[in-house]
N, C-alpha and C positions, 0 to 999 in steps of 0.2 A: 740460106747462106750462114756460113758459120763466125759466128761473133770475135773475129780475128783480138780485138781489143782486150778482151776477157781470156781466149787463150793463152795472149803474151804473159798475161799478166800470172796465169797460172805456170806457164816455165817458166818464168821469170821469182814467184815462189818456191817452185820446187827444185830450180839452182839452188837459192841461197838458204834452203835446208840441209840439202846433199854435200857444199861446197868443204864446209868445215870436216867434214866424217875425211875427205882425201888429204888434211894437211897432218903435219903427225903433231904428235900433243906440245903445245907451248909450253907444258911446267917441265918438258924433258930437257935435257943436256943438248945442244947449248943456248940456253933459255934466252938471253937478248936477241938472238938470230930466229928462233923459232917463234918470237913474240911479232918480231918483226916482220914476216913470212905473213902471220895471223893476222897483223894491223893493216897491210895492203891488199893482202886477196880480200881480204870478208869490208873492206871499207863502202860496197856497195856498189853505182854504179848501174848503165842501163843493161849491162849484159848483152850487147848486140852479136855478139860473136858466139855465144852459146844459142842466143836464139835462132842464128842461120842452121847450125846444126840442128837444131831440131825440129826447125822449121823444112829444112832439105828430108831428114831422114822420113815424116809424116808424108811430102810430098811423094816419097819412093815408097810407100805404105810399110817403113816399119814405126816401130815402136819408141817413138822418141827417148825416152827413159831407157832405152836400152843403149844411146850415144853417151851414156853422163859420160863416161871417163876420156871419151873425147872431145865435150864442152867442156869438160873441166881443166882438161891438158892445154886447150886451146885457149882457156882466159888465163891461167894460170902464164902460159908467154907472155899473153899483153898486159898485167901486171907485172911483170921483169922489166918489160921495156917502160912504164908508166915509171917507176919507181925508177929507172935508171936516166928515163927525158929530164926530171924533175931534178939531176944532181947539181951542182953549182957548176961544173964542166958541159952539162950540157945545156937547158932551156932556164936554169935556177930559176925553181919555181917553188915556193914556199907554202904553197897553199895544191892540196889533189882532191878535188870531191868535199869541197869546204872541212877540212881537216889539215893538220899541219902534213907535210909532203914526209915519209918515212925518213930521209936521212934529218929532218928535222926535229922530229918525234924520236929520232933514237941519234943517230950519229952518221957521217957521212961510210967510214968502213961496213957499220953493219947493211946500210941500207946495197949499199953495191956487193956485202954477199948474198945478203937474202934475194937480192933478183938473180944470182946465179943460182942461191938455191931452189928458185920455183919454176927456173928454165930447168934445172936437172931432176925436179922433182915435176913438171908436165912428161917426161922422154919416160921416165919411171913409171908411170901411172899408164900408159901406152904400153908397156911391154907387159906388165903384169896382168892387164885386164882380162880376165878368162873369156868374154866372148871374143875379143880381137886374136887373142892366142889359139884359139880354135879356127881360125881364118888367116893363118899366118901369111899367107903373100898378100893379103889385105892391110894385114899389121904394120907390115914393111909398107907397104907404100903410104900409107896415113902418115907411118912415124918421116919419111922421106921428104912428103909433103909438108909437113911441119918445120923439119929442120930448113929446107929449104926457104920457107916463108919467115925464116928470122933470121938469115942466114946472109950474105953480102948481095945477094940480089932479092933482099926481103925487109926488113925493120932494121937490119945493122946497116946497110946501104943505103937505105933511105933516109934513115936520121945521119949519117955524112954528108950526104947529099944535100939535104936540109942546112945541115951547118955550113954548109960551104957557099950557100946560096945569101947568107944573110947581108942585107944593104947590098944585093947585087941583083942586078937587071937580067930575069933570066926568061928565056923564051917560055910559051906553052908546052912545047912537048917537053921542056927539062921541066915546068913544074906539076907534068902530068907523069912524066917517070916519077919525083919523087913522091907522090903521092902514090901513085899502083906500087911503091917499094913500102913506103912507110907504114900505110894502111892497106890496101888493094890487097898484097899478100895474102896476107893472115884474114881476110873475109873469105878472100876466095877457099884457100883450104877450110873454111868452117862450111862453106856450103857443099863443096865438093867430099869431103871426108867422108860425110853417109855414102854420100855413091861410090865410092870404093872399096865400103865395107859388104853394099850391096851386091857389088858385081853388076853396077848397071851398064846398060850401055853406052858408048861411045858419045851418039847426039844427045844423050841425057847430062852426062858428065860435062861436055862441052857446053850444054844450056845452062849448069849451075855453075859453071864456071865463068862465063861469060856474065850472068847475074851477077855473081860475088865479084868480078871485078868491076864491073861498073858502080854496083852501089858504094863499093870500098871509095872510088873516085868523088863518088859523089858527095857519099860521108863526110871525106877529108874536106872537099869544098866548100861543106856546110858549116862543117867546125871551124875554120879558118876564115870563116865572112861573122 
């Protein structure tokens, strides 16, 4: 049996080696924004969403290390939306990852560009990647899958959703939508994204899909108890 605990812990390392090398240098122009960029992705964190990806693409026998730039596109979204739950308009939350929350640590403007800069700088890193560019109807669908998963029926729909729900009585199935929007999404494309670059098939794709959404549910359940 293979020592599951000890491999996370090695993707889980060899993210936050790789992570920095995709953002572009903080001392460049325009350095509050680009510092800001660097203070939220690299703040840590368990990396569950990079690890479904490499956890799927091992499952389909490739070479996990060869997903970075789709773990890294894909934490690089849920940074945008961390930094942007956390603004005083939406959850005002002063504290992310026991560190001051980035519009606090810099300014509320900077921090709402920098989460637009790391949504347009994950679509960036996706179109560039020379293995995905060599699989181009693969590329599209990944990049497809993504925008979609943070998209009005993905992380931006679901934190409305969310917000509309507060001190209101709402059924199971509304707080099982907001949760497959909020979080569900963006799991599910981290586990399915290997298989689309693999060209798996059909019942493969549907079973890490089917995974990534239930655990997405379950996450949020656990987070929120």
């Amino acid at each position: 049996m293979p020592d599951t605990a000890a491999i996370i812990k090695t993707w889980q390392q060899h993210f936050k080696e790789i992570l920095p090398g995709f953002l572009p240098e903080a001392t460049q122009t325009p350095r509050a924004l680009l510092q800001a960029m660097h203070y939220s992705a690299t703040a840590g964190g368990k990396r569950i969403r990079p690890l479904f990806v490499y956890a799927s693409g091992r499952a389909l026998g490739l070479d996990p290390y060869t997903l970075d730039s789709i773990a890294v596109a894909i934490e690089l979204i849920h940074t945008y939306s961390l930094i942007h739950d956390d603004l005083p308009s939406m959850d005002d939350d002063d504290l992310r990852r026991g560190k001051p929350s980035c519009h606090c640590k810099f300014d509320e403007a900077t921090a709402i560009l920098a989460g637009d800069a790391l949504q347009a700088l994950a679509f960036e890193i996706l179109a560039a990647d020379p293995i995905l560019a060599a699989k181009p109807k693969q590329q599209v669908e990944i990049v497809l899958g993504l925008a979609r998963a943070c998209g009005a029926n993905g992380m931006a729909g679901g934190q409305v959703l969310d917000l509309a729900s507060l001190d209101q009585q709402i059924s199971q199935a509304e707080l099982e939508q907001i949760h497959a929007f909020k979080t569900g999404e963006l799991i599910q494309i981290s586990a399915i994204a290997p298989a689309l670059l693999a060209s798996a098939t059909d019942s493969q794709k549907n079973a890490l899909g089917r995974y990534g959404q239930l655990t997405g549910l379950a996450f949020q359940i656990f987070d929120d108890l």
